[in-house]
Structures are given as C-alpha cells and as structure tokens.
C-alpha positions as CSV (number, residue, x, y, z in Angstrom):
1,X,43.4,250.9,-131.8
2,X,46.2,248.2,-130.8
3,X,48.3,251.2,-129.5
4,X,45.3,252.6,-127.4
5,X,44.4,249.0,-126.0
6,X,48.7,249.2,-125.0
7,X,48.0,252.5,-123.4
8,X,44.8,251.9,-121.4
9,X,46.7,248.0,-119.8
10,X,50.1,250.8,-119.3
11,X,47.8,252.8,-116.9
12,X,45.6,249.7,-115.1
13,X,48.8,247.7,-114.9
14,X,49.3,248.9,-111.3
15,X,45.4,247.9,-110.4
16,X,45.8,244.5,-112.4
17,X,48.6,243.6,-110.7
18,X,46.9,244.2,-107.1
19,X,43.8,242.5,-108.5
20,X,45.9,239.5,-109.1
21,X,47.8,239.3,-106.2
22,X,44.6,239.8,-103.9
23,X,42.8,236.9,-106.0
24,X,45.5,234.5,-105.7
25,X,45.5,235.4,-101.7
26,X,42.2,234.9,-100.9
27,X,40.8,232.5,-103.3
28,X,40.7,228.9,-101.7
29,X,43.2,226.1,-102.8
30,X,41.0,223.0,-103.7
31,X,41.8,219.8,-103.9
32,X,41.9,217.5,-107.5
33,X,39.1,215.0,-107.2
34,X,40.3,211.8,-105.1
35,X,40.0,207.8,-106.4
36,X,40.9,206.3,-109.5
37,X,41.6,208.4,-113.0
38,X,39.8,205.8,-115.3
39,X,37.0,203.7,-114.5
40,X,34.0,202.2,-116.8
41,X,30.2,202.8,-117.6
42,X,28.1,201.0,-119.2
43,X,28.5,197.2,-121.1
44,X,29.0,195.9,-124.6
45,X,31.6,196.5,-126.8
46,X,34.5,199.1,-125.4
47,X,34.5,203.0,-126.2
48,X,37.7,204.5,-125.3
49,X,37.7,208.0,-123.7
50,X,40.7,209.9,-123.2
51,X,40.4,213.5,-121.3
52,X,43.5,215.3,-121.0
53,X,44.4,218.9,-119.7
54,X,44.5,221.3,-116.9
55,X,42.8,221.1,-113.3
56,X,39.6,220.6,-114.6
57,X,40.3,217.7,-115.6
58,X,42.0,217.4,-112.5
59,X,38.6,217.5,-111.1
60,X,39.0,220.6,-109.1
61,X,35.8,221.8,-107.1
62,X,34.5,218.0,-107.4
63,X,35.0,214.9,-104.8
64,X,35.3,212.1,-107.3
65,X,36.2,212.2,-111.0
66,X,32.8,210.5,-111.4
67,X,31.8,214.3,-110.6
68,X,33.7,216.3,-112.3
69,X,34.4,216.3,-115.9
70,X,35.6,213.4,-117.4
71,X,33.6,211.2,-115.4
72,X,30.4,212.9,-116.1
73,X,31.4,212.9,-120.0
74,X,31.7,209.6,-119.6
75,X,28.5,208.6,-118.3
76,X,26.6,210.8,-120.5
77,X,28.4,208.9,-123.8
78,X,27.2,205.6,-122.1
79,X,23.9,206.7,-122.0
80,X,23.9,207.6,-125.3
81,X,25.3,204.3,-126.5
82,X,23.6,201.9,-124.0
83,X,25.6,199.1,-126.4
84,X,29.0,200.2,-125.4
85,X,31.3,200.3,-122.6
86,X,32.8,203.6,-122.1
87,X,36.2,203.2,-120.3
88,X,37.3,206.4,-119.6
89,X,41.0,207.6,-118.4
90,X,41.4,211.5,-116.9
91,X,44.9,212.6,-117.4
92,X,44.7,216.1,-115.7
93,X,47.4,218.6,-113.9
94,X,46.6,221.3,-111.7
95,X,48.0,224.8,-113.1
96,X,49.3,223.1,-116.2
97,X,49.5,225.2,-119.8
98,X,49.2,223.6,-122.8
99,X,53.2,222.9,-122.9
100,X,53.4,221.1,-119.4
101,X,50.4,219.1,-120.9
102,X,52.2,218.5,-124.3
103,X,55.4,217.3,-121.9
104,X,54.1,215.7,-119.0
105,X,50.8,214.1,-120.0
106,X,50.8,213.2,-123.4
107,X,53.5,210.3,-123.1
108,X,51.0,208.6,-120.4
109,X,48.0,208.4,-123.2
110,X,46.9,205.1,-123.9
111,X,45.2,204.0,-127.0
112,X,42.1,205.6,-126.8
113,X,39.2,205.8,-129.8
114,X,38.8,209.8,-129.0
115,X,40.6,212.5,-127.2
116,X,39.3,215.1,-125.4
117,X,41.7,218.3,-124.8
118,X,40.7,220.4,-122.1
119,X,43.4,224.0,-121.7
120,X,43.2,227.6,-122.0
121,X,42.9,229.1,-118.1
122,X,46.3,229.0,-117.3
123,X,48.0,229.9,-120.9
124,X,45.3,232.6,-120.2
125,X,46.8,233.7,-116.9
126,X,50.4,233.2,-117.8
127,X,49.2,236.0,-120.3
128,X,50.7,233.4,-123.5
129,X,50.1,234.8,-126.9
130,X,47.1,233.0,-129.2
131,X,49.7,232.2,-131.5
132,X,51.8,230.0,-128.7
133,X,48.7,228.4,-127.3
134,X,48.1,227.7,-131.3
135,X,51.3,226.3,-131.7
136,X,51.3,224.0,-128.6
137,X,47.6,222.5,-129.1
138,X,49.0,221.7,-132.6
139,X,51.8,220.1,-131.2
140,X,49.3,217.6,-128.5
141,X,47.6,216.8,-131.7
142,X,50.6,215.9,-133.4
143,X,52.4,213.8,-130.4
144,X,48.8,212.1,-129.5
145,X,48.1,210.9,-133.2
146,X,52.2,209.9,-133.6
147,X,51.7,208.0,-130.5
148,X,48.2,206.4,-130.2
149,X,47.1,206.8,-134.1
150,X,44.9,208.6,-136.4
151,X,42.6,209.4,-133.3
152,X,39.7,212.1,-133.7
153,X,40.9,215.0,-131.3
154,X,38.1,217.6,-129.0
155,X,38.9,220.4,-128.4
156,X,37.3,221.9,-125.4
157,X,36.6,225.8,-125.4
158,X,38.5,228.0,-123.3
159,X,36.7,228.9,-120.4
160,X,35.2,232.6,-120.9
161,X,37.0,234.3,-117.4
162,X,35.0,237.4,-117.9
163,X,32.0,235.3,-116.0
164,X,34.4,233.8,-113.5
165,X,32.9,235.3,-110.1
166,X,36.2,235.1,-108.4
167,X,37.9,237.6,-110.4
168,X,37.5,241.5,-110.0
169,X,36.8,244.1,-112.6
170,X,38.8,245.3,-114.6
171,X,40.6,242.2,-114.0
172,X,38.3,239.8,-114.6
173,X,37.6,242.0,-118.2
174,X,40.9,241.6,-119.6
175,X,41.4,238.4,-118.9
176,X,37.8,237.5,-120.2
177,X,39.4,239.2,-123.6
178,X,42.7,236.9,-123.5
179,X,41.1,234.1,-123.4
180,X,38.6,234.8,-126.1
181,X,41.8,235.6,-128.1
182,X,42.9,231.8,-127.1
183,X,39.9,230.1,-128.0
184,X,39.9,231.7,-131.2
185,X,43.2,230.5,-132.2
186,X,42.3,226.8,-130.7
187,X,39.1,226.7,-133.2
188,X,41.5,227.2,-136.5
189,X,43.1,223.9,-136.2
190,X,39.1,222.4,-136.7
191,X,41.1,222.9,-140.4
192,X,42.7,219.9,-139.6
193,X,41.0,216.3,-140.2
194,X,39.8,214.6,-137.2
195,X,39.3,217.6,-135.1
196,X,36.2,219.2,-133.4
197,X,36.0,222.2,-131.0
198,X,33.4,223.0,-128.8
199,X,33.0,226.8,-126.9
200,X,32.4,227.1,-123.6
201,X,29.5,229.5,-124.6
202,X,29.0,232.5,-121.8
203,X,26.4,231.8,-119.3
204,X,26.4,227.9,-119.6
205,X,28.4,228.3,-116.1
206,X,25.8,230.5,-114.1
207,X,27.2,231.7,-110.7
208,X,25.8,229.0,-108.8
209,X,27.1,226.2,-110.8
210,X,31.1,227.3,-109.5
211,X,32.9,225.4,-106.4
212,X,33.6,227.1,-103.1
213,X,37.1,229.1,-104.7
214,X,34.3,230.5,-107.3
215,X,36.7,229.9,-110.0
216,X,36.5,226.1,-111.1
217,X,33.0,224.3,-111.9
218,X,31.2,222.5,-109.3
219,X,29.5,219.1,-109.7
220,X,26.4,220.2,-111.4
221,X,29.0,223.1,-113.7
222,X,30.7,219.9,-114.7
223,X,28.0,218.3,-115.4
224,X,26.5,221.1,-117.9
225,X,30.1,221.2,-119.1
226,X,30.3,217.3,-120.1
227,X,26.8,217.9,-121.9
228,X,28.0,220.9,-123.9
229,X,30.6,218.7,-125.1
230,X,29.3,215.4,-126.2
231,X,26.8,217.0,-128.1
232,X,30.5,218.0,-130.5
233,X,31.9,214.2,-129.8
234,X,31.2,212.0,-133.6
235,X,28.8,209.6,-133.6
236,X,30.8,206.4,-132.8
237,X,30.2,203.7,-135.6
238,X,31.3,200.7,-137.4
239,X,31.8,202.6,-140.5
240,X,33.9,205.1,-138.6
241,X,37.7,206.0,-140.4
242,X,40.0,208.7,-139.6
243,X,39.5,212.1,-139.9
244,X,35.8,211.5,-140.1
245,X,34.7,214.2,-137.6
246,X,32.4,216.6,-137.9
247,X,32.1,220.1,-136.1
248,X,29.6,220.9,-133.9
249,X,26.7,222.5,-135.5
C-alpha cells in the first residue's frame, strides 16, 4: 500500500506542483491582526494565558487580536471564571513551523499559568514528517516548562486542509492527509503529564466562517475555534498542581 500511495504522488506530482504554485499566486496576503499582543479581561485574581504558534495566532484574517484567536480564548475563559482576570499574551509568527516557534518564540514566554500551542499548517506545507513535527512540539514543551515551570501545555489540533476552500483538489486531498498524519503524532505526547490536545474536528470551520484569502479563520472561525478549545483547557483551581490535566473528553 505505502509503495502504491509513492506511485499515485510520482504521477500527480506534476499537477500538485502547479496547484501549489497557482494557490500561492492568487491567494491574498493578509495582514496579522494590528494593536497590542496581550491585554486583560475580566477582574479578580490573575489567570495567565499564553498562546503561541503560527499566523493564527498571528491573528491573520482578523483586525484585532481581540478577534482572532487568542483574544477570543481569552474572553471566553473570563466568562467562564467571572472571579479572575485573564491576562492574555499572543506570541504568533506568520509562516512559522514548529522549529522557528521552538527558536524564535519560546525565549519571549513569560510566566504564564497555561500554554496554549497553536502549529501544524506550515510543517504541513513544508511537507515535514509526523515524526519531526513530533519531535519539535516535544522540544516547545520541554524549553516552555525549563523556562517558565511545570506549566500545563494545549495542544491545538492541526487544522484539517482537506476543508480549506482555498486549496484545489487533488491538492487540497493530500494535504488534508499530511496534516492528519501531523495531528496524530501531536496527540501522543497527551502521554506526557500536563498536557491536553484538542482536534480541530472537520466542519467546525464551515466555508463561510474563513477570511477573504479562504485559507485562515475569520472573526466568527476564530471564535468557534477559541470555544473548541477551552472546553480542553483544566478547570483552574486552588487545589491545582502540576501535571494535573485532563484530556478533553
């Protein structure tokens, strides 16, 4: 079977290739979301959210991170703890795999009470194998916790690109199965203590919920994204220690 799945990307290579090239022409360069990267909701007693990861944490296809994903994850965490305030920090870079992030982001992480890891398109596109996606996830976890302590760690799902409506078929099909390859290997290291992943399941992102490139979330995509996920954030508590976190049922 491996061999036959060689053969049939041998012959669409020449079709991929122009599928890609046309995609990257003629899909629209957005912006990252303008103002600050961390801001507050809510009052009481502080609840520190870290978000770190690839454009969408950027806040591509969104004005404001209060739109896109970290600031909408924010707000839904303050409403679900009117007691706390939830100061928030987006530490995002546009076209970034999980190495860049590992390199580039992680040494600007302040102390933070949860981390939110948000990768997968471009290790997807750059066509990187599960097991180095694996391997450099791993390696966030390890350089977040050495730097800021035994912090619980979210994984976000990799974005499913076979329902991206930017991307051509057979395209959009084989990179659909990349990343499911990528997600998979992200949801092993839930063996770890102190870490949670969350899929993006198939269809939370309908057509109309994508920005004007079709390719990254819009406001309300964000917003259905930031719910997904806090429903796998832990309960934050007194009685909280590390490695307390549970996975998402």
């Amino acid at each position: 079977m491996a061999v036959l799945r060689l053969f049939l990307l041998f012959l669409l290579a020449p079709v991929l290739v122009a599928q890609a090239v046309r995609v990257r022409r003629t899909t629209p360069r957005l912006p990252g979301a303008s103002g600050p990267i961390e801001g507050t909701h809510g009052t009481g007693r502080p609840l520190r959210l870290t978000v770190i990861g690839e454009s969408t944490v950027d806040g591509v296809g969104a004005l404001t991170h209060a739109e896109a994903l970290t600031g909408q994850l924010a707000e839904g965490l303050a409403r679900g703890h009117p007691d706390r305030e939830v100061r928030w920090q987006a530490l995002g870079i546009t076209g970034a795999s999980a190495r860049m992030v590992l390199d580039e982001l992680v040494p600007r992480v302040r102390p933070a009470d949860f981390v939110v890891v948000v990768l997968g398109v471009n290790d997807t596109l750059e066509l990187h194998s599960a097991a180095r996606y694996r391997r450099d996830l791993l390696a966030i976890i390890v350089e977040v916790r050495r730097r800021i302590g035994d912090v619980p760690v979210l994984l976000a799902g990799v974005p499913p690109l076979a329902s991206f409506p930017s991307l051509p078929r057979p395209l959009r099909d084989v990179l659909g199965a990349r990343s499911v390859a990528l997600d998979g290997a992200a949801r092993t290291l839930t063996r770890l203590p102190g870490v949670a992943h969350v899929p993006l399941v198939p269809g939370l992102l309908r057509p109309g919920m994508f920005a004007a490139d079709r390719f990254h979330p819009g406001p309300e995509g964000y917003r259905a994204w930031a719910a997904a996920l806090s429903e796998g954030l832990p309960i934050v508590t007194d009685g909280w220690h590390p490695g307390e976190v549970g996975r998402p049922s």
